[in-house]
N, C-alpha and C positions, 0 to 999 in steps of 0.2 A: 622505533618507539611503539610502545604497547598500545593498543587504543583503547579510548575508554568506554565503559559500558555505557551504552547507548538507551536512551529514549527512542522511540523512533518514530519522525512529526510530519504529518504529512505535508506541511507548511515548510521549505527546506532555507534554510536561516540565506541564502546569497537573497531570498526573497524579502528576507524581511530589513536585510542589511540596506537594500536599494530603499527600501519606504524611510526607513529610518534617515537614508540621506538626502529622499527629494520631497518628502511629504511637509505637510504642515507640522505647528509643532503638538497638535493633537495627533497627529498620526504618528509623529515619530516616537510620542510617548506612549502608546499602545503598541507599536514595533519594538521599542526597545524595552520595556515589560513584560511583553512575550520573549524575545530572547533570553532576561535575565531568567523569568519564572522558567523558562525549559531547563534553562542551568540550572537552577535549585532541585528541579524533579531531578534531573539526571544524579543529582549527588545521593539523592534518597533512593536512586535505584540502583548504586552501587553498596548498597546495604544490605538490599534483599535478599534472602536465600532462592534456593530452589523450591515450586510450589509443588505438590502433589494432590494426583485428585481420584477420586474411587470411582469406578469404573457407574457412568450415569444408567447403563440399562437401557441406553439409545435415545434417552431424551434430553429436551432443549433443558438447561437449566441459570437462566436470565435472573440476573436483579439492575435495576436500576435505581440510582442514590441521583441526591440534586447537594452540589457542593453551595449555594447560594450564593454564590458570585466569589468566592474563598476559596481556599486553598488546602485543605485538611480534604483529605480521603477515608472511605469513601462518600461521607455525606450521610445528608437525610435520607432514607428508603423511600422510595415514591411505588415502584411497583416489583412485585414478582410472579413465579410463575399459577398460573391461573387467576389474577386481578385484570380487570378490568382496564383498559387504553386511561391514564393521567389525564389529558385535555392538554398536558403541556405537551406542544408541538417537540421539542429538542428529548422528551424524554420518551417518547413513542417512535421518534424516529428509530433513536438508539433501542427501543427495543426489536423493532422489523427491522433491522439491517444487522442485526445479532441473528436473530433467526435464520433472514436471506442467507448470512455466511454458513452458519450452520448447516441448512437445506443443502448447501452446495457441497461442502466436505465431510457432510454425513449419506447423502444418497446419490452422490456420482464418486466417491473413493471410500466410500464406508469408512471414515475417521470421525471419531467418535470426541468432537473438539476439536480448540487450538491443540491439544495435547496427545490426541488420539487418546483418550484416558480418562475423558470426561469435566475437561475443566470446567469449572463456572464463566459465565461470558457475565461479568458484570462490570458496568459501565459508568461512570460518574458524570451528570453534566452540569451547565452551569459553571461550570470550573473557572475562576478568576473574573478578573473585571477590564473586559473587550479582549478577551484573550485569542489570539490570532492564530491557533491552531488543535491541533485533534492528534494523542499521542497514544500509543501501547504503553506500560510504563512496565511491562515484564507480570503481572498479576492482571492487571484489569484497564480495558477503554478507559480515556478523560478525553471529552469534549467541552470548548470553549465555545462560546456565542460568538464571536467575531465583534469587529470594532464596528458595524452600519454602516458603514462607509464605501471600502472595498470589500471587504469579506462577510458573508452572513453565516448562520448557524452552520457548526462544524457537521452537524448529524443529518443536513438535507440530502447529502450526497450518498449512498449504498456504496457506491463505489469505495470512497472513502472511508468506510467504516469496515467493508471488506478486506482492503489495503492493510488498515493497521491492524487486525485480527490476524491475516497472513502472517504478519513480524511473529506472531505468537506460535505460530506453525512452522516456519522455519528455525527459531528457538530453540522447538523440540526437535528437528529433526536433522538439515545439513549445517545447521550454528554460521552462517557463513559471517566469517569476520567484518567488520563494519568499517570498513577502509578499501577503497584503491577498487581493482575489478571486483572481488569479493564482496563487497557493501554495496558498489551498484547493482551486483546480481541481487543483492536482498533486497534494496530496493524495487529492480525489476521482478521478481515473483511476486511480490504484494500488489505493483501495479497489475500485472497478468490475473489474479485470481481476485483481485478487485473488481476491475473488470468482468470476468465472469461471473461475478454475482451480481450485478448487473444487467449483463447479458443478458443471463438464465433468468432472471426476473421480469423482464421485457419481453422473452420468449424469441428473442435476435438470434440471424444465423452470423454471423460473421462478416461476412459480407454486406451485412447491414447496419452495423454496429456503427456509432459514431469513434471507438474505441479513444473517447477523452475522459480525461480523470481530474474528478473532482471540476465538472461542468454545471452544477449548482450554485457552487462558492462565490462565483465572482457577483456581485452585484452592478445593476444597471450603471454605465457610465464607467466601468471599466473596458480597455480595452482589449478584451479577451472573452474566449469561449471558456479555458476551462487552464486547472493546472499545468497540465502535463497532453500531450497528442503522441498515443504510441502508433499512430501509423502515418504521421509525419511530425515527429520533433523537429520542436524548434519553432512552432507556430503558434503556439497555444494563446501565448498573448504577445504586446507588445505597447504598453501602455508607460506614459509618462511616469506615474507613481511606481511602477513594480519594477518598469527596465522593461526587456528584452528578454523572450525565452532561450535560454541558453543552451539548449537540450540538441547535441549531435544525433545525428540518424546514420553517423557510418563511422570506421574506425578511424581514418584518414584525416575526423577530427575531432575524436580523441581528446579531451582536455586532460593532461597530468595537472592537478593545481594542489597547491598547498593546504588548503580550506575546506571545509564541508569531507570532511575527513579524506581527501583525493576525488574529490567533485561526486561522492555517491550519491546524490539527485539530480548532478549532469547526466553522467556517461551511463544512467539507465536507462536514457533512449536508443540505446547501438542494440542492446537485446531488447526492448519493448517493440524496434520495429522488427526485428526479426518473427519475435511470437508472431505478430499480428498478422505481417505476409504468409506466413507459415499458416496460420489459422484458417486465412483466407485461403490459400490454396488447395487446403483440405476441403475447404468448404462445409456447409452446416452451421450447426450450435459451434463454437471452438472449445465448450467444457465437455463437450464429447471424447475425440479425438486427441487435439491438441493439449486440452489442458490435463486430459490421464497421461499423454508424454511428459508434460513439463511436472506433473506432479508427483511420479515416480523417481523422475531424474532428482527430482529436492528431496525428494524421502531417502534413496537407496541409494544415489552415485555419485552425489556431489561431498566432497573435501568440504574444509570450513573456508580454504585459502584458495577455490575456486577461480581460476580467469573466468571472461569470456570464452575461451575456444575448448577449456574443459566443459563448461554448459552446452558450447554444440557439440560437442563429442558425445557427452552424456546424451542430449536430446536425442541423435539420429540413432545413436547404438541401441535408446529406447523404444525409439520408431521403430526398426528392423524388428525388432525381438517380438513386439507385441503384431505390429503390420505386416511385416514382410519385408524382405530383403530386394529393395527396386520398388516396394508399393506407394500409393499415390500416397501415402502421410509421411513416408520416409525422405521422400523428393521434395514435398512442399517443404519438409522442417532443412534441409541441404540449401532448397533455395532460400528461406527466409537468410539464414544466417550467412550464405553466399553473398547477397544484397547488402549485407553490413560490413561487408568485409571481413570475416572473419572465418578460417578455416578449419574445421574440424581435423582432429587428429588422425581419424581414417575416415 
């Protein structure tokens, strides 16, 4: 079966399916209005064309719109480039963590954008009414405010605004189909380069990093740190209302499922703990080393139809060529993905 073009929400629907089945009946009706409204964006984004963008000249180029609790894109203009900080908390956020991505994939791989080509990074917030997540829709950011309860403003997180900005970069560049190992890998680069905007804005080596994602969101009285834990899946939370983090850390288990297009927000934790080992082992910043591996491999070597073991083949072949052949970044990135179980093809 074809898959269908994707929104891509940092909120992965097995999350919102569990609220929807043990929450109150306020929660379940903010759970199940974020599902429906994600399905309506995605039909408007199988409409879209192709965007193009003229080459920025190496600059940031930001707008932020305020949808006013609605559904119509992109909204009011609140600010652009050269105005002044809003006062509103959700629309500043989105504008420093537009930039933070930027910062990241403009001066550690000189890409110039999500598009290498100078796309506009502009952002919608306010999007809908307690709307329970934060998506790329293929053109531009939309962030929701969250329902107060469990989830809070989509744009506290960097990480998470880095994440879905990544969708926009892997778009232009390995397209990786949005199914099965394939969609987890796209999943997993968003989390890794998420992450490293993050990082790099902390000024964290690796070895220091909490490497959780979207650890803002959860609000007091849930039971969890944060989404997603790339350097132990599967722990992030574990709370009455959400379930159980479902997130394997090795191949051995593996979820084949029907659902979330072949568990693409499960089985991204087999490569997020890979990166993370691997980063650590290199030791340092990981958007040094590690993420110029992992970020050449999404540019230059990866297929659309990608496994995991073409990602570690792609990473080490990466490692050699840039490190050396037996050097200490070649070895860490062998043993991260060793650790997952999964083996490179040389």
């Amino acid at each position: 079966m074809k898959p269908r073009v994707p929104i891509h929400c940092i909120i992965p629907p097995h999350m919102l399916r569990e609220i929807s089945a043990r929450g109150d009946a306020d929660l379940r009706a903010a759970a199940l209005a974020t599902l429906a409204l994600s399905e309506q964006m995605r039909g408007r984004r199988m409409l879209m064309g192709p965007l193009h963008a003229a080459p920025s000249g190496g600059r940031k180029r930001r707008t932020i719109f305020d949808a006013g609790s609605g559904t119509d894109l992109p909204g009011r203009r609140l600010r652009g480039e050269g105005d002044e900080p809003t006062g509103d908390a959700a629309a500043d956020e989105a504008w420093d963590g537009a930039g933070a991505t930027w910062d990241l994939f403009f001066e550690e791989f000189q890409r110039d954008s999500v598009d290498g080509r100078g796309l506009r990074l502009d952002a919608t917030v306010h999007f809908g009414r307690e709307y329970d997540n934060a998506f790329w829709n293929g053109s531009q950011m939309v962030y929701g405010d969250g329902d107060g309860r469990l989830f809070d403003r989509f744009t506290r997180s960097v990480d998470v605004i880095g994440h879905e900005l990544t969708h926009g970069v892997t778009q232009y560049e390995a397209k990786l189909d949005y199914e099965g190992q394939s969609g987890a890998l796209n999943e997993h680069f968003s989390d890794v380069f998420g992450s490293l905007v993050k990082q790099r804005q902390a000024g964290q080596a690796a070895q220091d990093a909490d490497w959780l994602v979207g650890a803002g969101l959860l609000l007091p009285g849930v039971r969890g740190k944060a989404l997603r834990s790339m350097k132990e899946p599967g722990t992030a939370y574990d709370d009455p209302l959400l379930g159980a983090d479902p997130q394997p850390g090795h191949m051995k288990n593996y979820q084949d499922v029907a659902w979330d297009n072949g568990g693409v927000h499960i089985n991204s934790g087999i490569p997020n703990r890979a990166f993370c080992l691997a980063a650590i082992g290199i030791g340092g910043p990981a958007w040094l080393a590690a993420g110029r591996i992992w970020y050449v491999a999404l540019c230059e070597r990866l297929p659309h139809r990608s496994t995991f073991r073409a990602a570690a083949t792609a990473t080490l072949s990466v490692a050699g060529e840039i490190y050396g052949s037996g050097s200490r970044e070649q070895n860490a990135v062998r043993h991260g993905w060793g650790e997952v179980g999964v083996s490179p093809a040389n």
